[in-house]
C-alpha positions as CSV (number, residue, x, y, z in Angstrom):
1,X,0.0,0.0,0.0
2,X,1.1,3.3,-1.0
3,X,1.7,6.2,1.8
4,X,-1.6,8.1,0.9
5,X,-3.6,4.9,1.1
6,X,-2.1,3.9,5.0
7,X,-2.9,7.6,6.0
8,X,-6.1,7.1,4.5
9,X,-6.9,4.0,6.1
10,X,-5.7,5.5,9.8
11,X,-7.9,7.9,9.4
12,X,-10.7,6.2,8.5
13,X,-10.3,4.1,11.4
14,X,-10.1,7.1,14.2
15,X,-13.3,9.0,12.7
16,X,-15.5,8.0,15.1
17,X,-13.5,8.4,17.7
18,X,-12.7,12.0,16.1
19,X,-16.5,12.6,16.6
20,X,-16.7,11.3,19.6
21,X,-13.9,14.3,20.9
22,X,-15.2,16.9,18.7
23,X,-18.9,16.4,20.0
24,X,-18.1,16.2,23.8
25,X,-20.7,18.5,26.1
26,X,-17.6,20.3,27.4
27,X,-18.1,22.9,24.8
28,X,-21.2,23.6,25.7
29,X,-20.9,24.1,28.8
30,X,-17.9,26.1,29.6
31,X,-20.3,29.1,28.9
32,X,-19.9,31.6,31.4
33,X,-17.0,33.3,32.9
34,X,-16.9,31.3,36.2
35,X,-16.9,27.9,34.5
36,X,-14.2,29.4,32.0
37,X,-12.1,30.5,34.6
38,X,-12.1,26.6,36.2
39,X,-11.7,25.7,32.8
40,X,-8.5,27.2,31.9
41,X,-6.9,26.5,35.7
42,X,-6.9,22.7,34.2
43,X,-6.4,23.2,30.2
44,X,-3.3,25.8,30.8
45,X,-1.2,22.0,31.4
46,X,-2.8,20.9,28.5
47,X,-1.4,24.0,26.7
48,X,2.1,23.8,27.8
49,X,2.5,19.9,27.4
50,X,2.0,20.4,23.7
51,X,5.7,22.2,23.9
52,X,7.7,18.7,25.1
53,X,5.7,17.0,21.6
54,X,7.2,20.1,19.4
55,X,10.4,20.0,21.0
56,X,11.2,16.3,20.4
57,X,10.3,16.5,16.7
58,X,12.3,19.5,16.4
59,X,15.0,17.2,18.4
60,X,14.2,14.2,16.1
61,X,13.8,16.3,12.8
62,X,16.4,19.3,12.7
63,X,19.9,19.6,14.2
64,X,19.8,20.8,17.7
65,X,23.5,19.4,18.7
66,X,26.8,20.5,17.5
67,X,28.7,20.5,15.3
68,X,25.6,21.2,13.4
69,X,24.9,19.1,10.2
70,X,22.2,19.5,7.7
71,X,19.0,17.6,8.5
72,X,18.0,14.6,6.5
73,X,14.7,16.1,5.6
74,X,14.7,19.9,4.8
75,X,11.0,20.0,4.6
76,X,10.5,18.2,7.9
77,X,12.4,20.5,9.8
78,X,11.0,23.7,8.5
79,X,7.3,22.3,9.4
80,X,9.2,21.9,13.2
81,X,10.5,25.4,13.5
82,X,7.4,27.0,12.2
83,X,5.5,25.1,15.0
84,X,8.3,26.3,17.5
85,X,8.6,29.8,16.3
86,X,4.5,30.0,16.2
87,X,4.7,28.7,19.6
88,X,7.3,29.9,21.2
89,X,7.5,33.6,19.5
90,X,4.4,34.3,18.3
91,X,3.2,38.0,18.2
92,X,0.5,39.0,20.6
93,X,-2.1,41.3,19.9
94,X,0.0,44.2,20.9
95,X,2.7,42.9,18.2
96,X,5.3,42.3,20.9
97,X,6.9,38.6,21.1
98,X,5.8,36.0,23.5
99,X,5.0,32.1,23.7
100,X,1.4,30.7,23.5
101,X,1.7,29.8,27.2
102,X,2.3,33.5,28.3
103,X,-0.6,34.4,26.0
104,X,-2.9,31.5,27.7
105,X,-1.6,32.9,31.1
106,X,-2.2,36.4,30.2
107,X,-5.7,35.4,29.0
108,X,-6.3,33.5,32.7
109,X,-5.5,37.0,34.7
110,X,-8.0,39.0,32.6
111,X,-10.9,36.7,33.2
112,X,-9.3,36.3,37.0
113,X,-8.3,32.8,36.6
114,X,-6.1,31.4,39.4
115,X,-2.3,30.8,37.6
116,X,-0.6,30.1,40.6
117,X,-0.8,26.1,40.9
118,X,0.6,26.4,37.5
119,X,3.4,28.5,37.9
120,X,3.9,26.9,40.9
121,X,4.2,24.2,39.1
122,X,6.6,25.4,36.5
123,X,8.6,26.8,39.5
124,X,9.2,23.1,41.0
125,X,10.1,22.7,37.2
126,X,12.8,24.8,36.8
127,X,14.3,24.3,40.1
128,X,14.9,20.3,38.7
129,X,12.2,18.4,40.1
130,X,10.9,15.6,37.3
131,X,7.1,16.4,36.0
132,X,5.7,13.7,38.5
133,X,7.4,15.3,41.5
134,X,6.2,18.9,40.1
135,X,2.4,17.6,39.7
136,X,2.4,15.9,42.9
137,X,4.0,19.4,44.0
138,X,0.8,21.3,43.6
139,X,-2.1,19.0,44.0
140,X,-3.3,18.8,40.6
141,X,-6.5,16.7,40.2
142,X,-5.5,12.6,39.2
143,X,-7.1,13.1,35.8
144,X,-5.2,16.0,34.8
145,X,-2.2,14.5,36.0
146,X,-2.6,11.4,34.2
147,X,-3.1,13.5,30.9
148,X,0.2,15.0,31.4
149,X,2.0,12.3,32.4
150,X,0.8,10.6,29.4
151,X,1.8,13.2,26.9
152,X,5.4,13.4,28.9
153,X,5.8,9.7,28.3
154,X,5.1,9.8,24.6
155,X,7.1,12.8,24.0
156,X,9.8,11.3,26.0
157,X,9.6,7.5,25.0
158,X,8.1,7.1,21.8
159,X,9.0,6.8,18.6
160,X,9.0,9.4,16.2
161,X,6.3,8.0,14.6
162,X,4.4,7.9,17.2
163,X,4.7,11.3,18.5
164,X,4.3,12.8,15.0
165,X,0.4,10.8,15.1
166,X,-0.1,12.1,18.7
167,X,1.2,15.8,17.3
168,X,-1.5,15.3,14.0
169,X,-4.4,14.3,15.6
170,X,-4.5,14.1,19.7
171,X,-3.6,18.1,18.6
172,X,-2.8,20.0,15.3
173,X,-6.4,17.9,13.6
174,X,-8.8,18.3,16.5
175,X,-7.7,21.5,17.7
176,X,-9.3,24.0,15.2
177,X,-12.9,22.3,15.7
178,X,-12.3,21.8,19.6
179,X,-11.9,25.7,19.5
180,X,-14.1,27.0,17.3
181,X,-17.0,25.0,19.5
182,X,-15.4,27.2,22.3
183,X,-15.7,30.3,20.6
184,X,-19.6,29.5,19.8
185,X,-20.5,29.9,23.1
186,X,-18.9,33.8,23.0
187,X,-20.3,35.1,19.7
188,X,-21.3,38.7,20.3
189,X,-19.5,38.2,24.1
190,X,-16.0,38.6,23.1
191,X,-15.3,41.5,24.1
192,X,-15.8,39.7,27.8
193,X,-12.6,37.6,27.1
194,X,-10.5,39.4,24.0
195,X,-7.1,37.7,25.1
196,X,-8.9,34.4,25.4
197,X,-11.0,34.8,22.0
198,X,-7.3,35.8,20.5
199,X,-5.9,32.8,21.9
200,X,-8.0,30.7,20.2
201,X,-8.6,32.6,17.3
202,X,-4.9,32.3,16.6
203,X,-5.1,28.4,17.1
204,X,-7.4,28.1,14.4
205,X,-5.5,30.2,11.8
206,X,-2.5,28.1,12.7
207,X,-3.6,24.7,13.0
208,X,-6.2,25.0,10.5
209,X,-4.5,26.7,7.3
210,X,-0.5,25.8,8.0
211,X,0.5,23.4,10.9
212,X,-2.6,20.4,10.5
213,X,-1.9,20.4,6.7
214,X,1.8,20.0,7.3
215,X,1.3,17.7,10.4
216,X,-0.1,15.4,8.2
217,X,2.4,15.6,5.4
218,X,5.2,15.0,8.3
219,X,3.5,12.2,9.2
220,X,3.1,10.5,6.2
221,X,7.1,11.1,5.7
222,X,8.0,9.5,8.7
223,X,6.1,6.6,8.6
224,X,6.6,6.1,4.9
225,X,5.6,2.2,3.4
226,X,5.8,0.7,6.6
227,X,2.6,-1.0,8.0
228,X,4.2,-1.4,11.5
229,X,4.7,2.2,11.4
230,X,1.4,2.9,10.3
231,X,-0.1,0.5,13.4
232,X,2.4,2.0,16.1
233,X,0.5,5.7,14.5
234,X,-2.7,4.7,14.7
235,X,-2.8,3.0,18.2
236,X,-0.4,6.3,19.1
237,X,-2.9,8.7,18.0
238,X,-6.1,6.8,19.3
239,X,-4.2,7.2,22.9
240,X,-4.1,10.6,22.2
241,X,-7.8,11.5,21.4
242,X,-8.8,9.0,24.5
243,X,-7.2,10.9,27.2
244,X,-8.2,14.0,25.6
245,X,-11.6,13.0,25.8
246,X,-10.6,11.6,29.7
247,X,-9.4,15.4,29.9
248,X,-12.3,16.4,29.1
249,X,-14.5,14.1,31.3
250,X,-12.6,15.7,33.9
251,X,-12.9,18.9,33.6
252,X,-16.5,18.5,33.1
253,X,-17.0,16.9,36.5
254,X,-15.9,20.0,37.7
255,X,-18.2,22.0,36.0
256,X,-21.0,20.7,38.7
């Protein structure tokens, strides 16, 4: 089977599983600025997680040692730095450099989110502690912490392979429909949460029109002809749109 027709077939075999993400009550009901606020205290993890899965395909895909040599795959590793830069630089809505996480953060304080578990947590972080120790730190809830964890193992453990199907479509796939369901529950309302609508809105430029499109091309690349490849991305990504939807679960218990 040619690459096309694998890729094909994988996704084929996640759509309803796709749906089953894409039409979780979540999005519904984070739709007021109390329940957004408890919302984003658990999602901000989500949002800087996403970094270690960038970061070890820019490790995989591009030269990050020295001596520098030319990567294998010059189309590869300019999808992995416009992810990083996007990520990691972006522009804000003042036109001044920052990474999505400080925009997410940003967008917490205007809405009067709590941010201080989190940068607690990134505290414990930088001071050495492994992610378990840091979680455990600051009393996350176990679901979140399992999400994380999870995402820490792939982007630490698996394959390349693998992490390029969690990066396609446990993120860079789902995210511009996840978001725009978000955004639904704001139209004509925001003006309530502008850095939060920007946040998103952003998202959806990204993912939709540059990084999904090249997500998937990298994906195909990597896993070329090879049906194991193909199963280790398909079981890969199904892993990743399960404990999304576990996320979600989660953070929909505490909507009560």
């Amino acid at each position: 089977m040619k690459k096309a027709g694998f890729f094909s077939a994988v996704r084929k075999e996640l759509e309803p599983l796709r749906r089953k993400l894409l039409v979780h009550p979540v999005y519904t009901e984070v739709n007021s600025v109390e329940r957004l606020r408890r919302f984003m205290e658990v999602h901000v993890y989500a949002v800087w997680d996403f970094m270690s899965l960038a970061k070890r395909l820019q490790r995989d895909l591009t030269c990050v040692e020295l001596p520098w040599v030319p990567p294998r795959s010059p189309e590869a590793a300019r999808f992995v730095n416009e992810v990083i830069l996007a990520e990691e630089s972006d522009l804000g809505p003042d036109g001044k450099p920052r990474s999505h996480l400080e925009l997410y953060l940003e967008a917490m304080e205007e809405v009067e989110a709590k941010s201080g578990r989190f940068r607690d947590f990134l505290k414990v972080l930088r001071e050495g502690a492994k992610p378990g120790v840091a979680l455990d730190s600051v009393s996350v809830p176990g679901f979140l912490a399992t999400f994380v964890t999870e995402t820490l193992r792939c982007a630490q453990k698996a394959t390349t392979t693998e992490v390029a199907a969690t990066f396609l479509f446990g993120r860079e796939d789902v995210i511009p429909e996840m978001f725009e369901r978000f955004l639904k529950e704001w139209e004509g309302g925001e003006q309530a949460v502008p850095r939060f609508a920007y946040y998103l809105r952003r998202h959806i430029e990204l993912d939709a029109e540059t990084h999904g499109p090249l997500a998937e091309r990298l994906l195909v690349e990597v896993a070329g002809e090879d049906e194991k490849e193909w199963r280790l991305a398909a079981q890969s990504a199904r892993d990743a749109m399960e404990q999304r939807i576990d996320l979600w679960d989660g953070v929909l218990d505490l909507m009560d």
